[in-house]
C-alpha positions as CSV (number, residue, x, y, z in Angstrom):
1,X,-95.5,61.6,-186.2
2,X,-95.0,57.7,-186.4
3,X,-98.6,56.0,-186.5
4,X,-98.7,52.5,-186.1
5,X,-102.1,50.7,-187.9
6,X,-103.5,47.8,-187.4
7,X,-106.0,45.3,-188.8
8,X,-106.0,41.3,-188.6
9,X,-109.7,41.4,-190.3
10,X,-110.2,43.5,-193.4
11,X,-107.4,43.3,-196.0
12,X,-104.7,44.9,-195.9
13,X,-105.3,46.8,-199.5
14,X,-108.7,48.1,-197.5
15,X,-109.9,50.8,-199.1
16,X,-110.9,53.2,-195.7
17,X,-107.4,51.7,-194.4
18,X,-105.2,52.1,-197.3
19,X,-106.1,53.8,-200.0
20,X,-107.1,56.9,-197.6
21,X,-106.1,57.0,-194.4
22,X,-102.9,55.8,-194.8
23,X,-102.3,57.3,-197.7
24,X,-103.5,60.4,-196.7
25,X,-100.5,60.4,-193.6
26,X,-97.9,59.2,-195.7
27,X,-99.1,62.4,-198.4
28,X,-99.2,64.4,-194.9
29,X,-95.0,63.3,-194.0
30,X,-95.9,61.2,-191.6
31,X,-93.9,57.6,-190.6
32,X,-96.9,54.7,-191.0
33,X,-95.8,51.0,-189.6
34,X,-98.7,49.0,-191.0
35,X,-99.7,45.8,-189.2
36,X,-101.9,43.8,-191.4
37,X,-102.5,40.0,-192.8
38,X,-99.7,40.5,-196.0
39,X,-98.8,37.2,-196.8
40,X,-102.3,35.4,-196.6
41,X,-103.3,37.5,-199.1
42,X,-101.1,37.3,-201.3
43,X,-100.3,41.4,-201.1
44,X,-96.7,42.8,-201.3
45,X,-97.1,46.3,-199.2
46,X,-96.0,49.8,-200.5
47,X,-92.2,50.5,-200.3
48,X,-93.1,53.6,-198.4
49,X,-94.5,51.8,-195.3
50,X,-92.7,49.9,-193.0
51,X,-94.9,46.6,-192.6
52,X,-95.3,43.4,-190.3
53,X,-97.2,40.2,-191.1
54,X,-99.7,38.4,-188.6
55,X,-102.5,36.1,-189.5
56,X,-105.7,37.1,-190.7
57,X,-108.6,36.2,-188.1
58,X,-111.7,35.2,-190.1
59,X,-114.8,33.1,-189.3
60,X,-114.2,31.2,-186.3
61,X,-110.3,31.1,-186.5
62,X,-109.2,33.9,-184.6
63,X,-106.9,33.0,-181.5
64,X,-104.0,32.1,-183.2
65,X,-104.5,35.8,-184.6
66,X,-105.1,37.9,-182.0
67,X,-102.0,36.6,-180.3
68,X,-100.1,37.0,-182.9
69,X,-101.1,40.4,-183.0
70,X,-100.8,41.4,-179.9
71,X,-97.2,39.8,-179.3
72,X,-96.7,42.5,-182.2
73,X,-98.3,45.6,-180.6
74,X,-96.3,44.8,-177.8
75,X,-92.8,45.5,-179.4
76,X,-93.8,48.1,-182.0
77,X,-96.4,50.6,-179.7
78,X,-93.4,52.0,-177.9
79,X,-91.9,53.0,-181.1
80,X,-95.0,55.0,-181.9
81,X,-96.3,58.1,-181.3
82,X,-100.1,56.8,-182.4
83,X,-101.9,53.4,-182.6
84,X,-105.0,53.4,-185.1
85,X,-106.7,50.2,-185.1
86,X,-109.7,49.4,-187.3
87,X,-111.2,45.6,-185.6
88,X,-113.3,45.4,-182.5
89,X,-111.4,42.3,-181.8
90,X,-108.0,43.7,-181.4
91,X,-109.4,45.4,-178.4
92,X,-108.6,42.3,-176.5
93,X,-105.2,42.1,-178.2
94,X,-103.9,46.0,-176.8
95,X,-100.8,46.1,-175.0
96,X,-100.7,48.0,-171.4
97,X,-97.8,50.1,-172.6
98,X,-99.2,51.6,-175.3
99,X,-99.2,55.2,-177.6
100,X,-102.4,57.5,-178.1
101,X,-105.1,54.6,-179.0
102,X,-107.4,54.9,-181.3
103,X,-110.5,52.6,-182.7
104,X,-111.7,53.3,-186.1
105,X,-115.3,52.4,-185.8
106,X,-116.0,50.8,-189.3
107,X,-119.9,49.2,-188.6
108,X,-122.0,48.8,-186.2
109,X,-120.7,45.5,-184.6
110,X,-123.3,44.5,-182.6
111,X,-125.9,44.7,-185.3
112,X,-123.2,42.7,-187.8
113,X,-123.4,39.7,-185.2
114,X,-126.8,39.1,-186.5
115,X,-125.8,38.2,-189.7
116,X,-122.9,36.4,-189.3
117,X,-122.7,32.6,-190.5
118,X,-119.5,31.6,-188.8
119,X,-121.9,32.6,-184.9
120,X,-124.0,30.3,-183.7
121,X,-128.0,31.8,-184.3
122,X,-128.1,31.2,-180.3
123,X,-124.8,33.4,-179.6
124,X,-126.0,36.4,-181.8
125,X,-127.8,38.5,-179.4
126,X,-126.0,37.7,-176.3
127,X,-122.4,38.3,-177.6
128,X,-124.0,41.7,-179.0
129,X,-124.5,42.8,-175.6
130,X,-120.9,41.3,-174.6
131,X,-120.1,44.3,-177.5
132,X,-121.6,46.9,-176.5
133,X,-120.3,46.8,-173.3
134,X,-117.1,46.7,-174.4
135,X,-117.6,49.9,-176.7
136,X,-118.7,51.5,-173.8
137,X,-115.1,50.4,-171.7
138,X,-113.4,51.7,-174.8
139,X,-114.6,54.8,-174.9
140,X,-113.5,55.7,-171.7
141,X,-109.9,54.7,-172.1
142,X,-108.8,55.5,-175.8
143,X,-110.6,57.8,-178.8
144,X,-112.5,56.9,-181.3
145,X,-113.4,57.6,-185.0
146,X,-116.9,56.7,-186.6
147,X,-117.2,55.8,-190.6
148,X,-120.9,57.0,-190.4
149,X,-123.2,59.7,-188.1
150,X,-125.6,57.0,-187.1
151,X,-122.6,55.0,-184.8
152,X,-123.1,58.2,-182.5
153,X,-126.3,56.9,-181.1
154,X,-124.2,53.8,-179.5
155,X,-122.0,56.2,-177.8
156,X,-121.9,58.4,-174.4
157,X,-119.8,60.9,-175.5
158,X,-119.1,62.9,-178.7
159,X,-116.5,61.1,-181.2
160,X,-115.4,62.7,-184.3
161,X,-117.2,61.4,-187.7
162,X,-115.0,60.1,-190.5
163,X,-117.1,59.6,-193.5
164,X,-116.4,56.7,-195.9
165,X,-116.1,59.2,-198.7
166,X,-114.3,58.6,-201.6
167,X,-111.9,60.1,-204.2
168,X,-114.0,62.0,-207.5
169,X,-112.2,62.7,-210.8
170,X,-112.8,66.2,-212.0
171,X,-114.9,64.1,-214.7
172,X,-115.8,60.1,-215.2
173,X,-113.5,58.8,-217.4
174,X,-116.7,56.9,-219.6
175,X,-120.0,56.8,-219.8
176,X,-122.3,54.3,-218.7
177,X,-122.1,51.6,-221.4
178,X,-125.5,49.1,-222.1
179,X,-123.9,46.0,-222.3
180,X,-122.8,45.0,-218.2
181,X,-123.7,45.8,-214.9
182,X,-121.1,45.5,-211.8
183,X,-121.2,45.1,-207.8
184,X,-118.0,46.0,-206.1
185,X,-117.4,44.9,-202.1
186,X,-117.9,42.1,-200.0
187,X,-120.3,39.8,-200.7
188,X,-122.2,37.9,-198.4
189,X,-125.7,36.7,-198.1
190,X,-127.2,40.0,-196.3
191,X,-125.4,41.9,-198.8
192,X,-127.2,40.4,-201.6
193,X,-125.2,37.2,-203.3
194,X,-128.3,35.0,-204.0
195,X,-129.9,38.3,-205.1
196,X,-126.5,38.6,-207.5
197,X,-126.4,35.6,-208.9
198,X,-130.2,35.3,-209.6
199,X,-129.9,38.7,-211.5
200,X,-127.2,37.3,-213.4
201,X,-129.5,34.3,-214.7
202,X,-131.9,36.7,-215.7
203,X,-129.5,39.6,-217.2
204,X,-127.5,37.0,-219.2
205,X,-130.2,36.4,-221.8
206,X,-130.3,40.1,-223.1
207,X,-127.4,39.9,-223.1
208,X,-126.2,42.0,-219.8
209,X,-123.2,41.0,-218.3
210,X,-122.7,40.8,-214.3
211,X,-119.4,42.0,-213.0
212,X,-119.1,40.7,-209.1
213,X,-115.5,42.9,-207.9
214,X,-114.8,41.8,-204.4
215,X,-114.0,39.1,-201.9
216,X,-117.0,36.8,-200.5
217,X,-117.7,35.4,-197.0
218,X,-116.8,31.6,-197.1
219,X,-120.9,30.4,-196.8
220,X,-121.3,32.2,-200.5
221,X,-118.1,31.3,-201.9
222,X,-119.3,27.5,-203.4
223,X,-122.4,29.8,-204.7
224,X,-120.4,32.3,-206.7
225,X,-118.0,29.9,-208.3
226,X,-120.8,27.9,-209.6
227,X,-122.4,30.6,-211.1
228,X,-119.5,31.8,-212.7
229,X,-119.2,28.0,-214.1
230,X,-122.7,28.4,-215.7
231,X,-121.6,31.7,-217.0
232,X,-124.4,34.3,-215.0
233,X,-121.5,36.6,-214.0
234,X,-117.7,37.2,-213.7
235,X,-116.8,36.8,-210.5
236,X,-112.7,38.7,-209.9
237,X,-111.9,37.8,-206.1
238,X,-111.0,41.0,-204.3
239,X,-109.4,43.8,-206.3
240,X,-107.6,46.7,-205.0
241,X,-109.8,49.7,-204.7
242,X,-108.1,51.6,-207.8
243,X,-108.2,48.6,-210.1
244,X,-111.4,47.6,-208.9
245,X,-113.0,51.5,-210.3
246,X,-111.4,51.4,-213.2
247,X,-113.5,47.8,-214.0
248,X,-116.6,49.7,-213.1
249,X,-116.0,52.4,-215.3
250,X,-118.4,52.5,-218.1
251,X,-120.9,50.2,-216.6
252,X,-124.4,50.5,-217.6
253,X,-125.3,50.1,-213.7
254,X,-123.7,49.8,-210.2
255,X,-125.5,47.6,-207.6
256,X,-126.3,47.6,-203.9
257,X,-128.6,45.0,-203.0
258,X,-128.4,45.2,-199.4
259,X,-130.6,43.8,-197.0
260,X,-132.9,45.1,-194.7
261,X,-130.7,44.4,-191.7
262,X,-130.1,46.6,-188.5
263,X,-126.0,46.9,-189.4
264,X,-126.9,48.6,-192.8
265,X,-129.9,50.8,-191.8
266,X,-128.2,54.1,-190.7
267,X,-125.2,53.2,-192.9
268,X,-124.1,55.0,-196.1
269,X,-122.9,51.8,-198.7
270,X,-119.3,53.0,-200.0
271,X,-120.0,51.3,-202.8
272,X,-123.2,53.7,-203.8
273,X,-120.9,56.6,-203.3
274,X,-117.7,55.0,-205.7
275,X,-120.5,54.1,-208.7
276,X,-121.5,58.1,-208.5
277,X,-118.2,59.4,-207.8
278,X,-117.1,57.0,-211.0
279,X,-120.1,58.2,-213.4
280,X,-122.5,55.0,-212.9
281,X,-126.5,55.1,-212.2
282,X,-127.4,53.2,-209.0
283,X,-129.1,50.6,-208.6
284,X,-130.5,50.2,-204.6
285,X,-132.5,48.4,-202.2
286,X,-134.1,51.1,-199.9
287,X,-131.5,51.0,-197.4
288,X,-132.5,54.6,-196.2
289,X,-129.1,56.8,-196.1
290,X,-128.4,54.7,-199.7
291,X,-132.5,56.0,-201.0
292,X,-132.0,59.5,-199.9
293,X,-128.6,60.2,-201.6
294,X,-130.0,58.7,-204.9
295,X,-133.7,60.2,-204.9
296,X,-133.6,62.4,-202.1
297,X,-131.2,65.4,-203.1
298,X,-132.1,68.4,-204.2
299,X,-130.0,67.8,-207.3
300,X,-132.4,65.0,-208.3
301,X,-132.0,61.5,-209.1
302,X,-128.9,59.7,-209.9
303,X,-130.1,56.0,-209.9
304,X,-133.5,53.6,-209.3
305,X,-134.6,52.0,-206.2
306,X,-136.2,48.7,-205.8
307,X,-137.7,46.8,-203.1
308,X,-135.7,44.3,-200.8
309,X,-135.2,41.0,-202.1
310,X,-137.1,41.6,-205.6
311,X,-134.5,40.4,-208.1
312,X,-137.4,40.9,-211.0
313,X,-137.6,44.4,-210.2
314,X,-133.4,44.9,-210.3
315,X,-133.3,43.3,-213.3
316,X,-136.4,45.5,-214.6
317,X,-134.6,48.6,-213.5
318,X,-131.3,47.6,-215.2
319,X,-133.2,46.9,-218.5
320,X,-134.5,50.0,-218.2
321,X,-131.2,51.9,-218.1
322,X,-130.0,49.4,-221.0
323,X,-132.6,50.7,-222.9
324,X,-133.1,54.3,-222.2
325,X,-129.0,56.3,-222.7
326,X,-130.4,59.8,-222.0
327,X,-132.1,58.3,-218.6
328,X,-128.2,56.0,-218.0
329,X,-126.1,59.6,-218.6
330,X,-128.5,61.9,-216.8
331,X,-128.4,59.9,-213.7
332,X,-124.8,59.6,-213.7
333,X,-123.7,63.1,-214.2
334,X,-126.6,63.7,-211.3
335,X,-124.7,61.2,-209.2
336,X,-120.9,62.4,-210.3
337,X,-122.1,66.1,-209.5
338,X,-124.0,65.1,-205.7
339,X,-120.4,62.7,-204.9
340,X,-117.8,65.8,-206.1
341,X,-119.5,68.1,-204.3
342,X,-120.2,66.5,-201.0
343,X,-118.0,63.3,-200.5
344,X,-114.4,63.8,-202.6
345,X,-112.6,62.6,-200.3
346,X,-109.3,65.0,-200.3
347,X,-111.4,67.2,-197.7
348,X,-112.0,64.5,-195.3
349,X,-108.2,63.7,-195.3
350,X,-107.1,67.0,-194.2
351,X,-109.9,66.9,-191.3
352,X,-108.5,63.2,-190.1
353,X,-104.7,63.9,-190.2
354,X,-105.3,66.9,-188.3
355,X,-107.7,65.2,-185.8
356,X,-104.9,62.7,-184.9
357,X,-101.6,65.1,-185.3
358,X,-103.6,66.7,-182.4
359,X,-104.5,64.2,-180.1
360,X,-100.8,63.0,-180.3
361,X,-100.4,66.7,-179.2
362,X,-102.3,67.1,-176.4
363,X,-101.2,63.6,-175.0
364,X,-97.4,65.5,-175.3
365,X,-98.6,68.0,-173.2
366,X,-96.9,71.5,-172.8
367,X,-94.0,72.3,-174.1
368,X,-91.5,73.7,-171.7
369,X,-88.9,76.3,-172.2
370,X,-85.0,76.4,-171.1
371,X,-82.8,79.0,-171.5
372,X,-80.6,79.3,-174.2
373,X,-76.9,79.3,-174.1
374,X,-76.5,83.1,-176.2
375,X,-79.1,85.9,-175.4
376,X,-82.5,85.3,-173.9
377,X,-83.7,83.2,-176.9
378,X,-85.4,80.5,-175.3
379,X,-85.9,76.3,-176.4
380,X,-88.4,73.7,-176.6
381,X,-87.4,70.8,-174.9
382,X,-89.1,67.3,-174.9
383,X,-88.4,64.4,-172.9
């Protein structure tokens, strides 16, 4: 199977994109052309993919990108036996001629409008209709895969669910130190940067270290420099996924300090699952799918939760952990145990390759026979 992937948004060392989709159908034999913004972000892409550059579209400068892109789809979809795209804007961008399409449903867009900087506050709610009408035109003429079991709700019909699981070592490599604390993602105002960087000012005195891993929307950007300048945190830009877990090993916390927004309320942070998989106690706002994995599990606990917005009561809760090692070690072999058990990766891999190996299938259709030249052995035959 030759699947061709696309994305002109995220970047292109994503972890859901790269690290395991792709990765799981190039382990699976499969041909992957990968269409993604290379050069703007400074990434060189595997030797084992074939790859194409196009322009990243971000904030309000997204034209130029999405004709790019779709110039691109044009020439390399007939090539293809499978197109997996991951933005809702490359929906406008499709060719007519096209493989077996399919729209890896990341967030709930809709809901993300709400919180974007670069959209007019006027625009919000009215182009988050525009959206859902198109997901409901998309659904009717290509598949779709959802990251969470929440998305299902905005759907007529029954889509597979992809989890944004992750890959758990048999054992963390460390255990949670006393002496930093890290966030790893995207950071942007609803997920938390003024929270971040006043936790910082408050951390650095006892001397607590805050680790931000991750790239930043451009309205937080000025913010995060300057606190790096004052020396509240280290700030590292986007790191690939595997580099960015090995930082986080041997953290005293990891931190999600979402907001309570509508994009992030049936959503299951990634990032909570990486600090357990990884060995780190979590610290949370009470996004709910985030508050029942880490107090909610039969297993018990494997992190603290504190109210929205209350940056005195993250940095209580880190101090805590700093102080107390048996409570830091319980809740992270808790939390490595929970993520082994119920989101390593590897299993969801083998569910998705085979999910698209047989929707490329069925679009094949039958297989007819032809006689065979000796005997009454008898041939597939494709067109």
């Amino acid at each position: 199977m030759h699947a061709l992937v696309a994305t002109v948004v995220h970047h292109p060392e994503d972890a859901r994109i790269l690290h395991r989709q792709i990765r799981a159908l190039l382990d699976a034999g499969h041909t992957v052309t990968y269409v993604a913004p290379f050069r703007e972000c400074g990434v060189t892409p595997w030797s084992e993919l074939r790859s194409v550059d196009v322009p990243r579209a971000s904030g309000r400068e997204r034209l130029s990108s999405l004709r790019a892109a779709r110039a691109v789809l044009a020439e390399q979809a007939p090539q293809a036996d499978l197109l997996l795209f991951h933005d809702p804007e490359l929906l406008m961008a499709l060719p007519s001629e096209r493989p077996v399409t399919v729209w890896d449903v990341h967030e709930d867009t809709a809901a993300a409008l709400l919180t974007k900087a670069w959209v007019p506050r006027p625009l919000r709610r009215p182009l988050g209709t525009v959206v859902r009408s198109f997901e409901r035109r998309a659904e009717r003429r290509m598949r779709l895969l959802l990251a969470e079991e929440g998305y299902r709700s905005r759907f007529r019909r029954e889509h597979p669910v992809v989890p944004n699981t992750t890959e758990v070592p048999e054992s963390p490599g460390r255990e949670p130190g006393d002496d930093r604390v890290v966030y790893l993602g995207q950071v942007s105002e609803a997920r938390g940067a003024h929270e971040l960087v006043e936790l910082g000012r408050m951390l650095s005195p006892h001397g607590v270290r805050l680790e931000v891993i991750g790239g930043a929307d451009a309205g937080v950007r000025p913010l995060l420099r300057e606190a790096q300048q004052e020396g509240v945190l280290h700030w590292y830009g986007f790191v690939p996924n595997d580099r960015a877990l090995r930082i986080c090993a041997g953290a005293t916390a990891g931190l999600s300090l979402l907001h309570d927004t509508p994009n992030y309320r049936h959503s299951m942070p990634t990032k909570v699952v990486e600090y357990m998989a990884h060995g780190l106690p979590v610290v949370t706002t009470p996004n709910p799918m985030a508050q029942g994995l880490v107090t909610g599990r039969p297993e018990g606990p494997s992190g603290l939760v504190v109210p929205f917005g209350d940056v005195s009561a993250a940095a209580d809760a880190v101090l805590r952990l700093r102080r107390d090692g048996g409570l830091r070690r319980s809740l992270a072999r808790t939390g490595h145990g929970i993520a082994r058990s119920s989101f390593h990766w590897p299993v969801q891999a083998r569910l998705f390759v085979k999910r698209l190996e047989a929707w490329v299938d069925e679009a094949a259709g039958p297989v007819p026979s032809v006689p065979c030249p000796r005997g009454d052995q008898r041939a597939p035959v494709r067109d």
